[in-house]
C-alpha positions in Angstrom: 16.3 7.5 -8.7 13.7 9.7 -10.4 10.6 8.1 -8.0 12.8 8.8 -5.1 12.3 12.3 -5.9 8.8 12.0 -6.4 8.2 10.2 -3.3 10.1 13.5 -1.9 7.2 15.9 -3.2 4.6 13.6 -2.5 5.8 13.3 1.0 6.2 17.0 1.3 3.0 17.6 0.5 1.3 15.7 3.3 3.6 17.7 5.7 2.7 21.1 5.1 -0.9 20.6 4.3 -1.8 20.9 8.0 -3.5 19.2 10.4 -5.7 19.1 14.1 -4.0 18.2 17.0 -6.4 16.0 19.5 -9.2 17.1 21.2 -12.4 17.2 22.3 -13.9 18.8 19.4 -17.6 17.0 18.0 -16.3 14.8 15.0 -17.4 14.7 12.1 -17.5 11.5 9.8 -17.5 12.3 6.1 -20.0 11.0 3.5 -19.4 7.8 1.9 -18.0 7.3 -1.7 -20.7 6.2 -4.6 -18.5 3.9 -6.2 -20.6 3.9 -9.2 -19.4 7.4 -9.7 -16.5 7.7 -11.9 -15.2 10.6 -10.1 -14.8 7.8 -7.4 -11.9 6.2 -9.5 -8.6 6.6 -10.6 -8.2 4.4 -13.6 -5.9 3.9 -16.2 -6.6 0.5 -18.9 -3.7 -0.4 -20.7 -4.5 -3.8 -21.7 -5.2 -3.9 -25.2 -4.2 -7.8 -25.9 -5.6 -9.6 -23.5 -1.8 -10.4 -21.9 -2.1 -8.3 -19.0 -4.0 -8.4 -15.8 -6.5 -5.3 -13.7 -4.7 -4.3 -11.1 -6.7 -2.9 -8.2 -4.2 -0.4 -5.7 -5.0 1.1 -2.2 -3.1 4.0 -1.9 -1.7 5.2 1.3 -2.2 7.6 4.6 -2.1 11.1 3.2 -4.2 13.6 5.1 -4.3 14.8 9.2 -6.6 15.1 11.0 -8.5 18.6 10.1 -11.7 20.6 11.1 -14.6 20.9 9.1 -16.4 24.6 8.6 -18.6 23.8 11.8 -16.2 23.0 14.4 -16.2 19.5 14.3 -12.6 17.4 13.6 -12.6 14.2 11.2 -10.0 10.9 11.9 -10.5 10.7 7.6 -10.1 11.8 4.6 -13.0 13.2 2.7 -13.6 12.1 -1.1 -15.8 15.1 -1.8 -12.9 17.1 -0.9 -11.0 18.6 -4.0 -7.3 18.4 -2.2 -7.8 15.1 -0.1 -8.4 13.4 -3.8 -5.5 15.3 -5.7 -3.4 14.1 -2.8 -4.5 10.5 -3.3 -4.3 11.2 -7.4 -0.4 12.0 -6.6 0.0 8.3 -5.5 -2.2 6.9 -7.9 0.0 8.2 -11.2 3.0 7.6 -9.6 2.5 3.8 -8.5 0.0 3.7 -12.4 3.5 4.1 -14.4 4.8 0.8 -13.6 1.8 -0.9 -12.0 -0.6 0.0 -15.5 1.9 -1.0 -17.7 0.5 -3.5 -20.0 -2.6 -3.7 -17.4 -6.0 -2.0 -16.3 -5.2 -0.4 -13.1 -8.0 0.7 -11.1 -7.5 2.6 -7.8 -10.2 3.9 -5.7 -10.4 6.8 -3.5 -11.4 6.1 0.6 -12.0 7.6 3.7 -8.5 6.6 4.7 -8.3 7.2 8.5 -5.5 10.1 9.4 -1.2 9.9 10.2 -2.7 11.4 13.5 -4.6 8.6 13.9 -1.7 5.8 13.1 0.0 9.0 15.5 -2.0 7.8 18.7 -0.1 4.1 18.6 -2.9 2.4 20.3 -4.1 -0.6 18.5 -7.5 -0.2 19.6 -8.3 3.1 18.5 -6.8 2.3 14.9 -8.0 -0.9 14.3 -11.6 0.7 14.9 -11.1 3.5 13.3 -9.9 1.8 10.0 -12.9 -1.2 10.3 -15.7 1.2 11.1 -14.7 3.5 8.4 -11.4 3.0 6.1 -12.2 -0.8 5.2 -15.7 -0.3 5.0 -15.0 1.3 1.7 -11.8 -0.5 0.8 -14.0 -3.5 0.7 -16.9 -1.9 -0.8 -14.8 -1.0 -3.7 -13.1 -4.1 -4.2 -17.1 -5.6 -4.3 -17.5 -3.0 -6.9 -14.2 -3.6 -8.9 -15.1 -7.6 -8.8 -19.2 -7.1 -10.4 -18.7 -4.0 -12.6 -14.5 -3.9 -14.2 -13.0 -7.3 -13.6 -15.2 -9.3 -15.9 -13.2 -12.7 -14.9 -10.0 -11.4 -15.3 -6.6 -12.7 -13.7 -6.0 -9.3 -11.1 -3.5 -8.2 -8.8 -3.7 -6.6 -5.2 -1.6 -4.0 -4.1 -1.3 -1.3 -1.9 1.5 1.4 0.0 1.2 1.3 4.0 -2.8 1.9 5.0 -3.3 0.9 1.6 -1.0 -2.4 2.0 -3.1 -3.3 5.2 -6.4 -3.3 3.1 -4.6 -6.1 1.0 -4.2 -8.0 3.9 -7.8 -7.0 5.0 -9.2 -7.9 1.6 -7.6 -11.2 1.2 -9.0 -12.5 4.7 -12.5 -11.8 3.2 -12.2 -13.1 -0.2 -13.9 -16.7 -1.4 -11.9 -19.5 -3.0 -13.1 -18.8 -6.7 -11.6 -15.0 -6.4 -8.4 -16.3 -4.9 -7.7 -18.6 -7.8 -7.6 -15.3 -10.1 -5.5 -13.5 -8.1 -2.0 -13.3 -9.5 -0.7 -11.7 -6.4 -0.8 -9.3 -3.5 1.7 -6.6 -2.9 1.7 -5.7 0.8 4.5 -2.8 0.3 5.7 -0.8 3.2 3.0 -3.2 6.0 3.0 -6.5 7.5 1.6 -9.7 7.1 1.2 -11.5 10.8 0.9 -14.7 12.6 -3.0 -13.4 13.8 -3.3 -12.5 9.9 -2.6 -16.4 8.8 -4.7 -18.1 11.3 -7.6 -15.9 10.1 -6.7 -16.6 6.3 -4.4 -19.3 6.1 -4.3 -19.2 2.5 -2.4 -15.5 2.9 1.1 -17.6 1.6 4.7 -15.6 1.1 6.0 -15.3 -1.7 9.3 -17.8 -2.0 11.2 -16.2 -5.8 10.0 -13.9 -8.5 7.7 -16.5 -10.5 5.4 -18.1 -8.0 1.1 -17.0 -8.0 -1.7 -16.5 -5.5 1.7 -15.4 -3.1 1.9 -12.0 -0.8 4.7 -10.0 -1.6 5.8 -8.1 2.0 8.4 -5.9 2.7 9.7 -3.2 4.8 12.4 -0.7 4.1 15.0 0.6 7.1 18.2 2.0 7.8 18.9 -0.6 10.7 16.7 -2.7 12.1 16.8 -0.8 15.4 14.4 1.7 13.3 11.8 -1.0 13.4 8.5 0.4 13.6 6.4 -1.4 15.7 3.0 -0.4 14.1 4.6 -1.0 10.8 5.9 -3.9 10.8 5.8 -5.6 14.6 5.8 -9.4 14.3 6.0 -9.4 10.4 6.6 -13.0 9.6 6.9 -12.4 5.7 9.6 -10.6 3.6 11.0 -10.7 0.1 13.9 -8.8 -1.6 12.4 -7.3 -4.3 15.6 -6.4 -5.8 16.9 -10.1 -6.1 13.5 -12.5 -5.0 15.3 -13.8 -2.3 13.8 -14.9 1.3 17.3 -15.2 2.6 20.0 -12.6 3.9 22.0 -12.6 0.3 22.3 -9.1 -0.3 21.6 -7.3 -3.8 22.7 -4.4 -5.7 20.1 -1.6 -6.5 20.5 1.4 -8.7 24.7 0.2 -9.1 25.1 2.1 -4.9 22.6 0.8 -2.4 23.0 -2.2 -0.5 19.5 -4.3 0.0 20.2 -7.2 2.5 16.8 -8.8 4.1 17.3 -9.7 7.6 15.7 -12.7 8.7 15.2 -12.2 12.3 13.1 -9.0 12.1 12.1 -9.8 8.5 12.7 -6.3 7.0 15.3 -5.1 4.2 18.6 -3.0 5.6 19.5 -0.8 2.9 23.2 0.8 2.9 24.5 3.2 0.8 21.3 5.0 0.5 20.7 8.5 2.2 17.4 8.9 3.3 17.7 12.4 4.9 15.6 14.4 2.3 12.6 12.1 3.7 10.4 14.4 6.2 9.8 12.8 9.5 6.2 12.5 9.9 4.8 12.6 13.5 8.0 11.5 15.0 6.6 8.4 13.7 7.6 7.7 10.0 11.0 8.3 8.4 12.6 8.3 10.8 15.8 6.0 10.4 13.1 4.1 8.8 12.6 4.8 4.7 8.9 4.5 4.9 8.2 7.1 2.2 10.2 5.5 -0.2 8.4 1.9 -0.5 7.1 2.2 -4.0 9.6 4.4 -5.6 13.0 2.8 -5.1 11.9 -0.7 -6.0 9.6 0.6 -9.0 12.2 -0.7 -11.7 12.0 -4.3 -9.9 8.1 -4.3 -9.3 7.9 -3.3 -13.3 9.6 -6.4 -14.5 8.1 -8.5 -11.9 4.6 -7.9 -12.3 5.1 -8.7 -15.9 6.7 -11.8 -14.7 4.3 -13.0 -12.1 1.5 -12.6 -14.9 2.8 -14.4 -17.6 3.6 -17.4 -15.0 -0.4 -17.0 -13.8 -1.0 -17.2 -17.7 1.0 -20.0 -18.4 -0.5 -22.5 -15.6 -3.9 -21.3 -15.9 
């Protein structure tokens, strides 16, 4: 239970650190990251056999909007800004101790569009907020990550809610010859949609714990009344992490908490797990949904698996 705590702090953090309401303000754009900068990067290479896999992981939503020293309000987060990039580093060692484990792990920071902009719940204004700015350097990076760190290497996807819809966002633009290297994608704490497969048909769910080139999707709730729309609306993929199945058969986690997938709204209903310490976020997250928790309480399970769905990649290839 030690990452829920963490996910507690981290969560805290983005709560009290402030933020702009709306308005009419100017706006202000911040500058793009030089991904040839190191100070770009959060990396951590822990492959020193040749048995692992790079890892490349999108963190999440973590700053509000907020007003720059001239007036003028910004939708994202800036990564010339000391404290928008220690809030990202928080993820990016948390998610590194399992994730890196035996692997190169290379997380970039991004303009990452604002909680008040996911706030606003209008499709439109997200969606071009995130492609005119947020993906823009999600994809950038990945370009970067492919030329300059990869070298050929069998890699993983993964990302944590904004984060887990660059996945999705990446693997719609990337060729055949980059798909076959790709062990997997983690979409953790998003969704994977019908729209999403027509574009990129080759976006395929993961069936068990062994299988490659498969998206790994799920969402975490109370009941599935606490469905959140912009989450995880028309989802058609989910996985148990805690026992690989696709079915309703529930599992055990941490010898107290119920995880049972539903197959209808394709999330997992956890029971026996108090979420209350979670800080609702907008009136939007955490609330009767466990958002906040997405890679913490599964981290034992994602460990073992990612060792497992690289030795499989290994094997065949």
């Amino acid at each position: 239970m030690k990452k829920i705590y963490f996910a507690l702090i981290a969560a805290t953090v983005i709560l009290f650190s402030g933020g702009c309401e709306e308005s009419q303000k100017p706006t202000c754009i911040p500058s793009a990251p030089d991904y040839t900068r190191e100070s770009m990067w959060y990396n951590v290479l822990n492959d020193t056999t040749g048995e692992g896999a790079d890892v490349f992981y999108i963190p999440s939503t973590w700053e509000f909007d907020w007003t720059t020293e001239d007036g003028k309000i910004s939708h994202y987060a800036d990564v010339y800004n000391q404290a928008h990039t220690d809030n990202m580093t928080i993820e990016m060692k948390g998610v590194s101790d399992y994730m890196a484990e035996g692997n190169n792990f290379y997380s970039p920071f991004y303009r990452h569009m604002t909680l008040d902009s996911w706030a606003t719940l209008n499709q439109d204004t997200i969606t071009r907020r995130y492609n005119s700015v947020s993906f823009v350097d999600v994809q950038s990076a990945f370009d970067h990550f492919i030329a300059h760190f990869n070298n050929g290497r069998p890699f993983i996807l993964a990302g944590f809610s904004q984060g887990a819809k660059s996945v999705v966002e990446l693997m719609k633009t990337m060729h055949e010859d980059l798909r076959e290297r790709m062990v997997a994608a983690y979409v953790l704490g998003y969704k994977v949609t019908p729209n999403d497969t027509a574009i990129a048909p080759w976006i395929l769910p993961a069936k068990d714990s062994l299988d490659t080139g498969v998206t790994i999707c799920y969402n975490s709730v109370s009941d599935v009344k606490y469905v959140k729309p912009i989450i995880c609306d028309s989802n058609i993929m989910c996985i148990n992490p805690v026992n690989w199945s696709t079915d309703s058969t529930p599992a055990i986690l941490h010898d107290t908490i119920t995880v049972t997938l539903d197959p209808e709204y394709k999330v997992l209903v956890l029971e026996g797990f108090d979420g209350s310490f979670l800080p609702n976020i907008l009136n939007m997250l955490n609330v009767g949904d466990y958002h906040g928790i997405e890679p913490w309480i599964y981290s034992d399970c994602l460990r073992k698996n990612f060792k497992q769905r690289i030795k499989s990649y290994l094997e065949m290839n």
